[in-house]
Kinemage of the C-alpha trace (Angstrom):
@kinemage 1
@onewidth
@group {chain A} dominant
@subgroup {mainchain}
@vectorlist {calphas} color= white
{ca unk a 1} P 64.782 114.261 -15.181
{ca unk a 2} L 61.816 114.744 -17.683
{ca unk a 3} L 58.384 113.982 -17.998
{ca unk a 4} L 55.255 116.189 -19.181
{ca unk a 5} L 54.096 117.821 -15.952
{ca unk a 6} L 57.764 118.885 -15.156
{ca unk a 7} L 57.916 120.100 -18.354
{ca unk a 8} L 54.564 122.053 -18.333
{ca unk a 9} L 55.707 123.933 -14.602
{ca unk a 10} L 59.252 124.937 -16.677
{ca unk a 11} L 57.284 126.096 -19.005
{ca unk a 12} L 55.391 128.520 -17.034
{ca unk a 13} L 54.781 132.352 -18.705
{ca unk a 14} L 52.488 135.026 -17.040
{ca unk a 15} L 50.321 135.754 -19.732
{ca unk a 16} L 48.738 139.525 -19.794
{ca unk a 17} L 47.058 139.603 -23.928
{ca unk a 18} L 44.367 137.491 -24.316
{ca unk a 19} L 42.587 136.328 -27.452
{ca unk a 20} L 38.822 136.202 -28.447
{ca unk a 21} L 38.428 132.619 -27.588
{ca unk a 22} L 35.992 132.325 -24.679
{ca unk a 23} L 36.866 130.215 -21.589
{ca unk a 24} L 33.870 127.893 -20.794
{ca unk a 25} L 32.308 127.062 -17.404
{ca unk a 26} L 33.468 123.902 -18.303
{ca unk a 27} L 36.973 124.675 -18.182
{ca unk a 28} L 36.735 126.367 -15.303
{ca unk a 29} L 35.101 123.813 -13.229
{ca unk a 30} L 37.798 121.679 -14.270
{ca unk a 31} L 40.550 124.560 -12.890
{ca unk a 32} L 39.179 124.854 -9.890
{ca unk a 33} L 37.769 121.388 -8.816
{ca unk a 34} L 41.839 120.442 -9.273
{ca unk a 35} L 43.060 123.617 -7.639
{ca unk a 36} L 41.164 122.757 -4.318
{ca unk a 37} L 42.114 119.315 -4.505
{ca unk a 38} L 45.406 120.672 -3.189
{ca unk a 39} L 46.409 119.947 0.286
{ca unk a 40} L 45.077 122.798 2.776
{ca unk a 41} L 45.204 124.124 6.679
{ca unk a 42} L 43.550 120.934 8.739
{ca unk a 43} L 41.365 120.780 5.737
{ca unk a 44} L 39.206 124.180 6.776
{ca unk a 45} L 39.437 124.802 3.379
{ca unk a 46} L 39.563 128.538 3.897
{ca unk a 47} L 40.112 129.426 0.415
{ca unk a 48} L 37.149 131.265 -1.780
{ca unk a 49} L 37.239 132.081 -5.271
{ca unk a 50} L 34.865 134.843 -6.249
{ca unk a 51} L 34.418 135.358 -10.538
{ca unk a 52} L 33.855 139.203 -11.624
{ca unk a 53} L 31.720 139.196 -15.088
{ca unk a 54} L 30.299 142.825 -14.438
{ca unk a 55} L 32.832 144.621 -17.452
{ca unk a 56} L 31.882 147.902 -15.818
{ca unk a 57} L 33.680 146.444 -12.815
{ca unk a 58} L 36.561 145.131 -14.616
{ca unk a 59} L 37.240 148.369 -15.932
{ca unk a 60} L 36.980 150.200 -12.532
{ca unk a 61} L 39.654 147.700 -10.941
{ca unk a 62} L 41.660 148.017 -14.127
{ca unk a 63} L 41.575 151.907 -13.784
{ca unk a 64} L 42.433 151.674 -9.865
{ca unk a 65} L 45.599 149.289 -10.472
{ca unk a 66} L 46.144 150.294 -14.042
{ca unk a 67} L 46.319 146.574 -14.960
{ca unk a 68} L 45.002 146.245 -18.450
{ca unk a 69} L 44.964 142.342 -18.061
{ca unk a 70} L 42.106 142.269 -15.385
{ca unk a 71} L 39.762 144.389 -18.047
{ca unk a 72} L 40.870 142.630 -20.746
{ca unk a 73} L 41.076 138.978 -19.275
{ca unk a 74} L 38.349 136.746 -20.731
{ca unk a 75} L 37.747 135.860 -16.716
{ca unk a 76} L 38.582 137.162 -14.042
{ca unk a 77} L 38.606 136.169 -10.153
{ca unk a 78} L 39.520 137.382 -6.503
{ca unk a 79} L 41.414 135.193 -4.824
{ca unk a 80} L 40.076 135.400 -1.077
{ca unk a 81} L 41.272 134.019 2.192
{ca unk a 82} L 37.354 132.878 3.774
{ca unk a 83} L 37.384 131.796 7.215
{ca unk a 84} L 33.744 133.015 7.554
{ca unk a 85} L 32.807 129.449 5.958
{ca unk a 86} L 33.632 127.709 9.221
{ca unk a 87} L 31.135 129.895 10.985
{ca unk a 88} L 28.364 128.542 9.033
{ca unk a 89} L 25.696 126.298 11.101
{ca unk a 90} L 27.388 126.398 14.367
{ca unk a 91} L 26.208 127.209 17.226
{ca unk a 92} L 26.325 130.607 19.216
{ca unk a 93} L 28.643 129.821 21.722
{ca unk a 94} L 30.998 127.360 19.410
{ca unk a 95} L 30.981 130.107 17.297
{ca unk a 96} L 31.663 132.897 19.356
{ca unk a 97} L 34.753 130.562 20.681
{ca unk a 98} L 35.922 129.927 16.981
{ca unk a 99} L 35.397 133.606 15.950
{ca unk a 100} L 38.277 134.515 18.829
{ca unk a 101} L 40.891 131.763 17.556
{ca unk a 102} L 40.507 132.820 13.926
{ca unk a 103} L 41.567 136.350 14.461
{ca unk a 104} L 45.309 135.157 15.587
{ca unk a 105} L 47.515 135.449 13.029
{ca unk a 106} L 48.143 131.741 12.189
{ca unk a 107} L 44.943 131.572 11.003
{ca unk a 108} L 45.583 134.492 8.314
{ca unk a 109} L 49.007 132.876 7.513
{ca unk a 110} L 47.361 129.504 7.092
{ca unk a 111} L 44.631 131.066 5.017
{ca unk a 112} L 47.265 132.672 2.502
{ca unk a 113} L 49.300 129.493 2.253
{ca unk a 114} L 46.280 127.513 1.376
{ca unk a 115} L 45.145 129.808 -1.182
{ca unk a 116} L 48.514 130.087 -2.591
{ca unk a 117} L 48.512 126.394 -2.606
{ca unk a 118} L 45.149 126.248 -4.663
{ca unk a 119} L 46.311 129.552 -6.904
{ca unk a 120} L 49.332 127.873 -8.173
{ca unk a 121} L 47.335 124.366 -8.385
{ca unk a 122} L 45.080 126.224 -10.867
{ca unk a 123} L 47.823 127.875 -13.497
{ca unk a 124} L 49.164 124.559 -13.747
{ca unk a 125} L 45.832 122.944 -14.150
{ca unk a 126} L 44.534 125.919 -16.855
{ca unk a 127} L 48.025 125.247 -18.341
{ca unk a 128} L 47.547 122.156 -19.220
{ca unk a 129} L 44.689 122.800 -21.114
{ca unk a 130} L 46.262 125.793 -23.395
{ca unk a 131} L 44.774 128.194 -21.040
{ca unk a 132} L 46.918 131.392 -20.168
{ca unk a 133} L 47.076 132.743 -16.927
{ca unk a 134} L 48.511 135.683 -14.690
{ca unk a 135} L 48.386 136.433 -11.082
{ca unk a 136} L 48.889 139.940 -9.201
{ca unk a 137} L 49.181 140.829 -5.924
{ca unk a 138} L 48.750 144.224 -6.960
{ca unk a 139} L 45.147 143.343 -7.559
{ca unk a 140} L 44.450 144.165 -4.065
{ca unk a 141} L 45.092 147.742 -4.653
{ca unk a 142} L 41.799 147.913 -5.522
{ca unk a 143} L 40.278 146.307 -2.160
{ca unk a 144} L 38.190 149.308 -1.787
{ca unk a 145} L 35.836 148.309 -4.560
{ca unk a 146} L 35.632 144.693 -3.555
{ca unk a 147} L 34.695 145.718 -0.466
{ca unk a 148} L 31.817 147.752 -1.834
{ca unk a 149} L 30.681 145.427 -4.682
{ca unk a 150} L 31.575 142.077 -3.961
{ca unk a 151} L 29.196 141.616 -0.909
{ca unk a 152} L 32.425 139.970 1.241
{ca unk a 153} L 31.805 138.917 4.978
{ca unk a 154} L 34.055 139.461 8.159
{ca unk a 155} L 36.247 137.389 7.692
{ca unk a 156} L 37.105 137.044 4.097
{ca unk a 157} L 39.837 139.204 2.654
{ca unk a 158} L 40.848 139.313 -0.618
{ca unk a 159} L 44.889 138.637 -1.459
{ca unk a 160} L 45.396 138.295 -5.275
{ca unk a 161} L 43.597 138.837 -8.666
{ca unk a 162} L 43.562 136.220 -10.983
{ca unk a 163} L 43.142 136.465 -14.895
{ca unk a 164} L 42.593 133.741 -17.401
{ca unk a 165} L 42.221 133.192 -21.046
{ca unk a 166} L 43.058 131.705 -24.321
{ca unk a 167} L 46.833 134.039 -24.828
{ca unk a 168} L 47.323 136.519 -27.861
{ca unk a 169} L 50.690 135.860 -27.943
{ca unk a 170} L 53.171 134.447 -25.159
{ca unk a 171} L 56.256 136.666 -23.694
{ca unk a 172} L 58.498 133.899 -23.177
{ca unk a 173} L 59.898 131.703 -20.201
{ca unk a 174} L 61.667 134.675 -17.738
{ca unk a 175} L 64.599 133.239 -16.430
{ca unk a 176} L 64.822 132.092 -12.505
{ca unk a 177} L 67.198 131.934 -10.055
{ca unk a 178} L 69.609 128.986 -10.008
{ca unk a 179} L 68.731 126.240 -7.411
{ca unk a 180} L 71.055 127.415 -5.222
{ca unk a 181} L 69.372 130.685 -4.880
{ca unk a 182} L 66.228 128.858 -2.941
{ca unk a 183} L 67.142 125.720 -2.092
{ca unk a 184} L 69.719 125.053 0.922
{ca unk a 185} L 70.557 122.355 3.369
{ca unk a 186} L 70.597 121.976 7.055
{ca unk a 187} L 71.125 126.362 7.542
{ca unk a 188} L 71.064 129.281 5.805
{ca unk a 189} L 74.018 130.259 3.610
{ca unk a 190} L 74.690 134.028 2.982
{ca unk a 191} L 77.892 133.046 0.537
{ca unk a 192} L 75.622 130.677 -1.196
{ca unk a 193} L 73.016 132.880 -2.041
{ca unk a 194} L 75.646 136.210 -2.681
{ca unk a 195} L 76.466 133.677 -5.493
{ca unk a 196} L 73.604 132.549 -6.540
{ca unk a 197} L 72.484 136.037 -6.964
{ca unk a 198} L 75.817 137.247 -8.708
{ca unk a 199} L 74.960 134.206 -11.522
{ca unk a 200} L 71.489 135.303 -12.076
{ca unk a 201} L 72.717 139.392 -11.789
{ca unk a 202} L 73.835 137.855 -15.860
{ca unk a 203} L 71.288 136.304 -16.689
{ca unk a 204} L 68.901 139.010 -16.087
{ca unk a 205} L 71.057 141.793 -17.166
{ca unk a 206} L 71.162 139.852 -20.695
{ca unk a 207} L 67.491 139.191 -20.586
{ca unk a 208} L 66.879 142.752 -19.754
{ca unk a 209} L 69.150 144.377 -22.397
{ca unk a 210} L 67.041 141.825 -24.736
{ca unk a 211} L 64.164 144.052 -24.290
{ca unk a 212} L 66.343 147.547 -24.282
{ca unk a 213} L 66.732 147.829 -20.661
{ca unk a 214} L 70.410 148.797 -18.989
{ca unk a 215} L 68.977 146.768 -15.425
{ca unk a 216} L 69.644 143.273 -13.086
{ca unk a 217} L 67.641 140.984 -10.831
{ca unk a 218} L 69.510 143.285 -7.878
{ca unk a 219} L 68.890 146.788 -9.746
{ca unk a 220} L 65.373 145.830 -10.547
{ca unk a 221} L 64.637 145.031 -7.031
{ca unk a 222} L 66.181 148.128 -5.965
{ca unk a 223} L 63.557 149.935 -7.871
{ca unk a 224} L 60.856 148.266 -6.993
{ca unk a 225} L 61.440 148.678 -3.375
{ca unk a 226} L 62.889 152.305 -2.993
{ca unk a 227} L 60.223 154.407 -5.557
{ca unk a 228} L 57.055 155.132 -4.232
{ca unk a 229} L 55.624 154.340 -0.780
{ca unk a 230} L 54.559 151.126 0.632
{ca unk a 231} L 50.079 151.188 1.003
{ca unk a 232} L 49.273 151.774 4.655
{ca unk a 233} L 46.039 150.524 4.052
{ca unk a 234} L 46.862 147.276 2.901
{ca unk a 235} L 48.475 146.972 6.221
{ca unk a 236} L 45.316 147.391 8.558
{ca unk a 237} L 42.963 145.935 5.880
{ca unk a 238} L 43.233 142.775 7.922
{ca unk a 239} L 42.246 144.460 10.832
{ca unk a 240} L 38.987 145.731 9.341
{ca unk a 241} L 38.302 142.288 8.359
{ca unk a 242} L 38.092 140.641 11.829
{ca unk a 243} L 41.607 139.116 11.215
{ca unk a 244} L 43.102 141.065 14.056
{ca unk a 245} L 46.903 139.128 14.122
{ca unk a 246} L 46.458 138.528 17.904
């Protein structure tokens, strides 16, 4: 089955070089007024995103997650969770009563999902107007700084960066998993997925040794996940926030 918007989502490329061309406020008012037309949790909206235009502060987050695409994106925005919206004009005692709910973890996991919701909404939507895009969780590596600069209340914690612009040149589509690998019926099935994975284990390793690398979907993830060590602080930034997973 075919028709344009299924063939725009196929289409999809992360794209990290940008060109000259500016992106207008225009543009992204259009982004953004479709990405939050996306469905949400009970319609709090608690989704919130904030632009960086200081270059200075670019570079600095660029330096701290050695992303060159956040420095050299023509825009660039933090994607934030923001339940401190729903705070705003009520009452002390409503919201004393709302500021205990909201730090049980549903709220944070409904928070993500809705901004994942509206983060995927607008690639699609900045897609369809020739407009590149990329999205990194690594971003929050540099949470330190947004805490410092970007003025952020309790309750609003950053969980992705987001870079757009007109693209230098495109990378090409990177292949997926086949269907089977994420879509199953009525239970889990480990022999469905083993194969599934052993399928795409080819396709990667082909698409890898396209760009001189001897690697797989399974080897790749192997890397990823046993170099280095994981970032503790990531793990009670919630915490600091007011978002204490009760």
């Amino acid at each position: 089955m075919k028709n344009p918007v299924l063939d725009q989502l196929h289409d999809h490329q992360s794209i990290r070089s940008f060109s000259d061309r500016p992106v207008t406020d225009e543009e992204v008012e259009a982004i953004f007024s479709a990405a939050l037309a996306g469905p949400n949790m009970q319609n709090f909206q608690p989704v919130t995103f904030i632009e960086i235009t200081d270059q200075d502060l670019k570079r600095r987050v660029t330096e701290k997650v050695k992303m060159k695409y956040i420095e050299n994106a023509t825009r660039y925005f933090v994607v934030t969770v923001d339940w401190h919206k729903v705070l705003l004009n009520q009452d002390a005692e409503t919201r004393a009563i709302m500021e205990e709910r909201i730090q049980h973890y549903q709220y944070l996991e409904g928070g993500i999902v809705s901004a994942s919701i509206a983060l995927g909404r607008a690639q699609v939507a900045a897609e369809s107007l020739g407009i590149g895009s990329v999205t990194m969780a690594g971003a929050m590596g540099a949470f330190e700084l947004y805490e410092k600069e970007l003025d952020l209340p309790k309750y609003v914690k950053p969980i992705m960066g987001f870079s757009l612009g007109y693209p230098d040149q495109k990378p090409g589509i990177k292949p997926k998993l086949p269907l089977a690998g994420s879509l199953m019926k009525d239970h889990y099935d480990d022999d469905q997925m083993k194969a599934a994975i052993e399928e795409y284990d080819q396709t990667m390793a082909a698409y890898f040794k396209g760009r001189n690398i001897d690697s797989n979907w399974t080897k790749h993830n192997a890397s990823l996940l046993t170099k280095g060590a994981a970032n503790t602080a990531l793990s009670q930034y919630p915490h600091d926030k007011g978002l204490d997973l009760k």
